[in-house]
PAGU-650948 format. One record per residue (C-alpha): residue number from 1; residue in one letter; x, y, z. Coordinates in Angstrom, 3 decimals, padded with zeros to 6 digits. Each point is the difference from the previous one (the first is absolute). Layout:
# residues N
@num: NUM, residuo: a, c1: X, c2: Y, c3: Z
...
# end
This chain:
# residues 104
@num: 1, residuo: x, c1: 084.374, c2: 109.382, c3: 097.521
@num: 2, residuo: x, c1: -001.879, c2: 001.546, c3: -003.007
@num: 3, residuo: x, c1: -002.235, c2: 001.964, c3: 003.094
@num: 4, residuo: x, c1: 003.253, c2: 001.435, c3: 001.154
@num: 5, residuo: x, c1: 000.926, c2: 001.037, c3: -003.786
@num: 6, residuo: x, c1: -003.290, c2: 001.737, c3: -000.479
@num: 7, residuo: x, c1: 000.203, c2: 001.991, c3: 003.062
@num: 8, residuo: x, c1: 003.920, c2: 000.746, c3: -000.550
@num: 9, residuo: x, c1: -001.555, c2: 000.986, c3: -003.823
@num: 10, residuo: x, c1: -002.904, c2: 002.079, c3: 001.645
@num: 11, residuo: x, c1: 000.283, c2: 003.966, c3: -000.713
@num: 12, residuo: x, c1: -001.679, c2: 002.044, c3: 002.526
@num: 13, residuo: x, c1: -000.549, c2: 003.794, c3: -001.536
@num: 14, residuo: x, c1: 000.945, c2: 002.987, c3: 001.749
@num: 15, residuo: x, c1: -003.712, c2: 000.793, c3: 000.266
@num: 16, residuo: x, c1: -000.596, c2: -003.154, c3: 001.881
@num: 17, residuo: x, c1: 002.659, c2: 001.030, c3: 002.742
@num: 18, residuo: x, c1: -001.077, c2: 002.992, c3: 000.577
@num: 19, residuo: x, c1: -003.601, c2: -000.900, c3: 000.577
@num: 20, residuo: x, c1: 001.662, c2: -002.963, c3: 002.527
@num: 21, residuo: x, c1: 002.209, c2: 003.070, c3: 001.653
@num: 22, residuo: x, c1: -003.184, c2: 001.798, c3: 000.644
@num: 23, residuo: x, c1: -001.377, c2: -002.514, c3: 001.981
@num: 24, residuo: x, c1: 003.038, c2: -000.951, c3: 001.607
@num: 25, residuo: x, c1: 000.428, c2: 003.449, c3: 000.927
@num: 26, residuo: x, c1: -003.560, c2: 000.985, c3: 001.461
@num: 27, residuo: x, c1: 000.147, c2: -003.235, c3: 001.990
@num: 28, residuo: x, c1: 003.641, c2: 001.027, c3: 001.112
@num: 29, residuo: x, c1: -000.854, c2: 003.512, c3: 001.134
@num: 30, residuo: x, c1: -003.506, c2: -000.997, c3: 001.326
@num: 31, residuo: x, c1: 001.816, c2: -002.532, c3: 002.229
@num: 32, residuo: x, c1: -001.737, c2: -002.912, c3: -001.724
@num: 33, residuo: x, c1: 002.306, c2: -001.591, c3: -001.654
@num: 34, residuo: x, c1: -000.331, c2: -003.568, c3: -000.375
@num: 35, residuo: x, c1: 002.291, c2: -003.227, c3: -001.232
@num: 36, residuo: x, c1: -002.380, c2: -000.287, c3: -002.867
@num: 37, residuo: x, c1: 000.231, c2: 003.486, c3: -000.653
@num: 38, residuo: x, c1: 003.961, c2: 000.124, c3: 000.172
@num: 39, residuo: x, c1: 000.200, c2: -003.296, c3: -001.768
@num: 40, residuo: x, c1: -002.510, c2: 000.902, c3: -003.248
@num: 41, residuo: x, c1: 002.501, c2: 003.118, c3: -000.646
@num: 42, residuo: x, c1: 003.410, c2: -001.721, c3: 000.949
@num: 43, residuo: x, c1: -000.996, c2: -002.506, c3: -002.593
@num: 44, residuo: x, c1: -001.190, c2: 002.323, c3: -002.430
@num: 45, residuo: x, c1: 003.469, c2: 001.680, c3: -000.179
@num: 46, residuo: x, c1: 001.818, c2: -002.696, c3: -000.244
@num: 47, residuo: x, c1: -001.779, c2: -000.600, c3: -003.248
@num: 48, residuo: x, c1: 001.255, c2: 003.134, c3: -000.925
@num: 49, residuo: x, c1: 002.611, c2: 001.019, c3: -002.990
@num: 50, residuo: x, c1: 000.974, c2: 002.512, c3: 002.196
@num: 51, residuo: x, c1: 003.402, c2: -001.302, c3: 002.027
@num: 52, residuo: x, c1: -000.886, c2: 002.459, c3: 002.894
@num: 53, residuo: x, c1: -003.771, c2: -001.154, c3: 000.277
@num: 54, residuo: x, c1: 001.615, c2: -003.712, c3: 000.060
@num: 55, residuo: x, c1: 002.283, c2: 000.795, c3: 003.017
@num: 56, residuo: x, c1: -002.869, c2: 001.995, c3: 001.649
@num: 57, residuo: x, c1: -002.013, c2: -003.124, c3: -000.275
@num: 58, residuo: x, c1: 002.771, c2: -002.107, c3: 001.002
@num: 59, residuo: x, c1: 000.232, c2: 002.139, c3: 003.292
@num: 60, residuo: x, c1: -003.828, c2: -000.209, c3: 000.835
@num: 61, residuo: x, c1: 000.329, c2: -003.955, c3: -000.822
@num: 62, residuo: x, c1: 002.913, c2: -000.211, c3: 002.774
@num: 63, residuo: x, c1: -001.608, c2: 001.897, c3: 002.381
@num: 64, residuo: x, c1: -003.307, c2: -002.420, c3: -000.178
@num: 65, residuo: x, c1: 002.289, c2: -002.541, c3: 000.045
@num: 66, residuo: x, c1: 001.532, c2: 000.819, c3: 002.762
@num: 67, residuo: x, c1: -003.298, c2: 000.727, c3: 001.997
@num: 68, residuo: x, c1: -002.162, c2: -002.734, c3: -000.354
@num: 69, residuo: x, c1: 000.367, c2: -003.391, c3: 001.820
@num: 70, residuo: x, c1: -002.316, c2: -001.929, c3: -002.226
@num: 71, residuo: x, c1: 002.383, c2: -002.751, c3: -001.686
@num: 72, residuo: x, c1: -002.584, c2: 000.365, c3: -002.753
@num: 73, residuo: x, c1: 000.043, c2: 003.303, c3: -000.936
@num: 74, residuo: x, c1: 003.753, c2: -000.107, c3: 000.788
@num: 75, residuo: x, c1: 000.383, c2: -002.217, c3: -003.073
@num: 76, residuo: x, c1: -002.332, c2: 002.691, c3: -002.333
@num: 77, residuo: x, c1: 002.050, c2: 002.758, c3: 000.652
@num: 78, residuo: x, c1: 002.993, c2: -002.165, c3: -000.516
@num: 79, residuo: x, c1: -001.456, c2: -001.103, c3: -003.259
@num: 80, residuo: x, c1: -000.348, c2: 003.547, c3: -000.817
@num: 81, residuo: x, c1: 003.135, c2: 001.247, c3: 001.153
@num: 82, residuo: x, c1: 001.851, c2: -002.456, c3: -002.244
@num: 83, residuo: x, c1: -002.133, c2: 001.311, c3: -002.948
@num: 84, residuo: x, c1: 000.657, c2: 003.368, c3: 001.006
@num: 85, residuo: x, c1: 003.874, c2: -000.592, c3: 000.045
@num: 86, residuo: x, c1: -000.014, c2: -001.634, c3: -003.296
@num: 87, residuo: x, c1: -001.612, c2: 003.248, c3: -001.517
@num: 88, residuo: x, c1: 002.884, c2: 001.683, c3: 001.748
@num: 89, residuo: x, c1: 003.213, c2: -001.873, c3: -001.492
@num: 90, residuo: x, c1: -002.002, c2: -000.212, c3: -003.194
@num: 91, residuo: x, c1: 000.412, c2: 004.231, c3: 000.214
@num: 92, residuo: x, c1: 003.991, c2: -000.739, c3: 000.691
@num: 93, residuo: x, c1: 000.419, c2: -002.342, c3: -002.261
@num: 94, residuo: x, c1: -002.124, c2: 002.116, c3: -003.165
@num: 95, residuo: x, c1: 002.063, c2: 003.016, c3: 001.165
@num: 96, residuo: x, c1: 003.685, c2: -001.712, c3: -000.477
@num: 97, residuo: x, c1: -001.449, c2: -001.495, c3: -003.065
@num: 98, residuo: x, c1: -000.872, c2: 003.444, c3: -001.654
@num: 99, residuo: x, c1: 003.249, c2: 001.286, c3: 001.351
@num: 100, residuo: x, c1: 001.651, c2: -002.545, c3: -001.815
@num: 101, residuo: x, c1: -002.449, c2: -000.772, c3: -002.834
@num: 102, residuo: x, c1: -000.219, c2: -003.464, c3: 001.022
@num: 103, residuo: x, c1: -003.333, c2: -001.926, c3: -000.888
@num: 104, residuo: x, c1: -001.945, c2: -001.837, c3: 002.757
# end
């Protein structure tokens, strides 16, 4: 539990996702692209403060997800898909909060 808090807790800077969208990106257009590859910068956005990196990551979580029939690495990118939507309500929920000036 206090693992999942530090990664929920984790800030990934903008410079940091962009240098993980450069790779994902060569290896993309070079026809390269790996799990690993796709994974590293799906989880690196949804680490993100940004609400559209966290649903970009989100996407590139389902889709490996979705692809795989490993049972094991099934359960990783469910592990990170749960973090992932967490980071996403906690956007919703901060948002109706400042609209509101509620304290969380």
């Amino acid at each position: 539990m206090e693992e999942t808090q530090q990664l929920l807790d984790e800030i990934v800077l903008p410079d940091e996702i962009q240098r993980y969208r450069v790779v994902y990106e060569k290896a993309k257009e070079a026809n390269q692209l790996t799990d690993q590859n796709k994974f590293s910068f799906a989880y690196c956005l949804v680490r993100s403060k940004v609400k559209s990196d966290v649903r970009s990551g989100l996407t590139l979580l389902r889709e490996l997800y979705d692809a795989t029939k490993s049972d094991n690495a099934k359960r990783d990118y469910l592990y990170y898909l749960a973090l992932g939507k967490i980071q996403f309500v906690f956007f919703f929920y901060l948002k109706i909060s400042n609209k509101y000036h509620f304290k969380i």
